[in-house]
C-alpha positions in Angstrom: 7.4 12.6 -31.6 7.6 12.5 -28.0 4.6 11.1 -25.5 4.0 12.6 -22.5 3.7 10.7 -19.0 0.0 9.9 -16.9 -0.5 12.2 -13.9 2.7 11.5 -11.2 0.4 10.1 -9.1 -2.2 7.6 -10.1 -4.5 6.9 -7.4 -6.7 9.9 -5.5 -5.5 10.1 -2.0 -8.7 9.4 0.7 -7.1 9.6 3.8 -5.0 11.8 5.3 -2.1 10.4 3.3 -0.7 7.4 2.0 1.5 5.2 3.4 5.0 4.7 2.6 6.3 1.2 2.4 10.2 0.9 3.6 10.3 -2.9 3.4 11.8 -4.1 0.3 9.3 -6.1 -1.9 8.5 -9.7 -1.1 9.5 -10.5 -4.4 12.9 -8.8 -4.6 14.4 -11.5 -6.1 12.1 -12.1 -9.1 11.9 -8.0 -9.6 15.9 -8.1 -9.6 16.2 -11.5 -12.3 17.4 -13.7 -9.6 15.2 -16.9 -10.1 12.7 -15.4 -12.0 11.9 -18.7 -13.6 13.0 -20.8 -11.2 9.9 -22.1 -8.4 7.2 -20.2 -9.5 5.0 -19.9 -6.6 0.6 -20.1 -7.5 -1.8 -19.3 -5.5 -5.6 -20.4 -5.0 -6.3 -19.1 -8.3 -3.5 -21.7 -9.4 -2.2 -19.0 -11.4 1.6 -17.4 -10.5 2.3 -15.5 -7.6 3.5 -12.4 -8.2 2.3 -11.6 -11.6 1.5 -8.4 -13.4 -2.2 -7.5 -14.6 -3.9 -4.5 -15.2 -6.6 -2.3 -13.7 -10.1 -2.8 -15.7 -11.3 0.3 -14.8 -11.2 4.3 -14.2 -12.1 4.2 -10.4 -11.0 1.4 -7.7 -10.9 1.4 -4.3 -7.8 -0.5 -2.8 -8.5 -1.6 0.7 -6.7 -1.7 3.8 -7.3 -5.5 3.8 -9.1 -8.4 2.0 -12.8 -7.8 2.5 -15.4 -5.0 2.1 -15.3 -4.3 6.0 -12.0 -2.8 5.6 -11.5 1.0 4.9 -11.1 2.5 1.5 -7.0 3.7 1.4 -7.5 5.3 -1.7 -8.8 5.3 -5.3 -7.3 4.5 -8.7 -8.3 6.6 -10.8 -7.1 5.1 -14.4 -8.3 2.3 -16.3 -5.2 0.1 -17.6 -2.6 0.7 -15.1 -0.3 -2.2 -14.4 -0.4 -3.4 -11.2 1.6 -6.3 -9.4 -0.6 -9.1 -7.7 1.8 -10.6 -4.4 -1.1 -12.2 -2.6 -4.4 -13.3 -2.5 -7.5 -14.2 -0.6 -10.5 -16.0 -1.6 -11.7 -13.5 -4.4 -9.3 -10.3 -3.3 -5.6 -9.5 -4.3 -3.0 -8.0 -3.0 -1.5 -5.4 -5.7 1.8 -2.9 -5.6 1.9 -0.3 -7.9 4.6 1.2 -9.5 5.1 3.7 -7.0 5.3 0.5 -4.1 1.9 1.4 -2.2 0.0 -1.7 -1.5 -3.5 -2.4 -0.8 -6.5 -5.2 -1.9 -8.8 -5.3 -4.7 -11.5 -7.6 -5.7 -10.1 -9.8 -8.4 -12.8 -8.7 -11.2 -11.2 -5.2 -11.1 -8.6 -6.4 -12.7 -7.6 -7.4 -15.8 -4.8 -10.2 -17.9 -4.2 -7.4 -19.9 -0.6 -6.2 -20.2 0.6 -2.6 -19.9 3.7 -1.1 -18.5 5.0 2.3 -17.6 8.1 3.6 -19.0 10.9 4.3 -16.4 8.6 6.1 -13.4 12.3 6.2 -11.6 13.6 8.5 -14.5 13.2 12.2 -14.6 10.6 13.7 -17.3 14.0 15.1 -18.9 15.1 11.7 -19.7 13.5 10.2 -22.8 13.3 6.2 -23.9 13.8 6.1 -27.9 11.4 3.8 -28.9 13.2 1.9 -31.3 11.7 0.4 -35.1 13.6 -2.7 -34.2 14.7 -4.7 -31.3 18.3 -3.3 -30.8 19.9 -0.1 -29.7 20.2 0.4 -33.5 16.9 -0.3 -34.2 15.9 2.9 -35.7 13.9 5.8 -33.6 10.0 5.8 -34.1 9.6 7.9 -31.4 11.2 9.4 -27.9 9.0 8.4 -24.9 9.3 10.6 -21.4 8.7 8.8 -18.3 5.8 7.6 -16.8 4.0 7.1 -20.3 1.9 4.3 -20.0 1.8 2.2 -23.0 0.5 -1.6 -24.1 2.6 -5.1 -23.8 2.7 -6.8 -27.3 5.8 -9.0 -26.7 8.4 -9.3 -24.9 11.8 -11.4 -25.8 13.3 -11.3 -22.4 16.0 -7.9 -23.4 13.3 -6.1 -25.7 9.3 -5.6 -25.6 7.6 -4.5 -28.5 4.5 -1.9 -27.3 2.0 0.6 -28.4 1.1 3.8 -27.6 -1.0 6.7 -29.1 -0.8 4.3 -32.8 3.2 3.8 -32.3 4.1 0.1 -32.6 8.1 0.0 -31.2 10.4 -1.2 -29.2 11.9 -1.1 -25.4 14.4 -2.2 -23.4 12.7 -4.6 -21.2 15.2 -3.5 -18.3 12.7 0.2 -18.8 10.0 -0.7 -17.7 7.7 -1.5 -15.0 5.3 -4.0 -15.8 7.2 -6.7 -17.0 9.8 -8.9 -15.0 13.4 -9.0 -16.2 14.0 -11.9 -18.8 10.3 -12.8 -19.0 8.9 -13.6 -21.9 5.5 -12.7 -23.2 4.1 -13.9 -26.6 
């Protein structure tokens, strides 16, 4: 059984292009392990700064800026995308998406939910065995292509156990984006 990715490109372009984001993440370190539990910042939600969350529905706008007065940059266009918060702002956050374009969204547009996509650096050629058990001999339930979006369950840090189409397995951790390396979700 093999699942097939979401569109390459998630969000519906409104201008005359997006823009391309050279700068390495704020967060480089926690992306890369280094101190990812070590001085977890909050902001004025009091909840961690960056975390992942989910897009609650099929069509939001991401901003140019925090506020209503700023211009649309584009549209995503599908409900349950992960989404990295990095900032906020009285009621808007500041998201990345998988692909690095940032922008800011009204925080009831988004959702604690968990999701991650599998490996959106790979090429569709190169399939993730979804394994029956946490280890690389596991057992295959299924061969995943990149870019598949599929459901957090639990993570223990190497291994998260997800769901797609009705196929409960498991992932490397270190294959996704949507999780942080060596986090831990229950």
């Amino acid at each position: 059984m093999i699942f097939s990715p979401v569109p390459a490109r998630f969000a519906v372009a409104l201008l005359a292009g997006l823009l391309a984001f050279a700068t390495p993440p704020a967060n480089a370190a926690a992306q890369s392990g280094e101190g990812a539990s070590s001085a977890a910042q909050t902001g004025p939600s009091g909840l961690p700064l960056p975390r992942f969350v989910s897009l609650k529905s099929d069509r939001i706008n991401v901003r140019a800026g925090p506020g209503q007065d700023h211009r649309v940059s584009w549209i995503f266009a599908k409900a349950g995308l992960p989404v990295e918060i990095t900032a906020e702002y009285e009621n808007w956050r500041r998201i990345r998406d998988s692909e690095g374009a940032e922008g800011w969204v009204f925080h009831s547009l988004l959702s604690g939910r968990r999701t991650a996509i599998v490996a959106p650096w790979s090429k569709k050629d190169d399939t993730v065995a979804l394994r029956r058990a946490p280890s690389a001999d596991g057992g295959l339930a299924a061969l995943i292509e990149p870019k598949v979006l599929v459901d957090l369950n639990e993570c223990d840090g190497t291994w998260c156990r997800v769901s797609v189409n009705n196929v409960t397995g498991w992932l490397p951790q270190d294959q996704l984006w949507g999780v942080y390396p060596q986090e831990v979700l229950k």
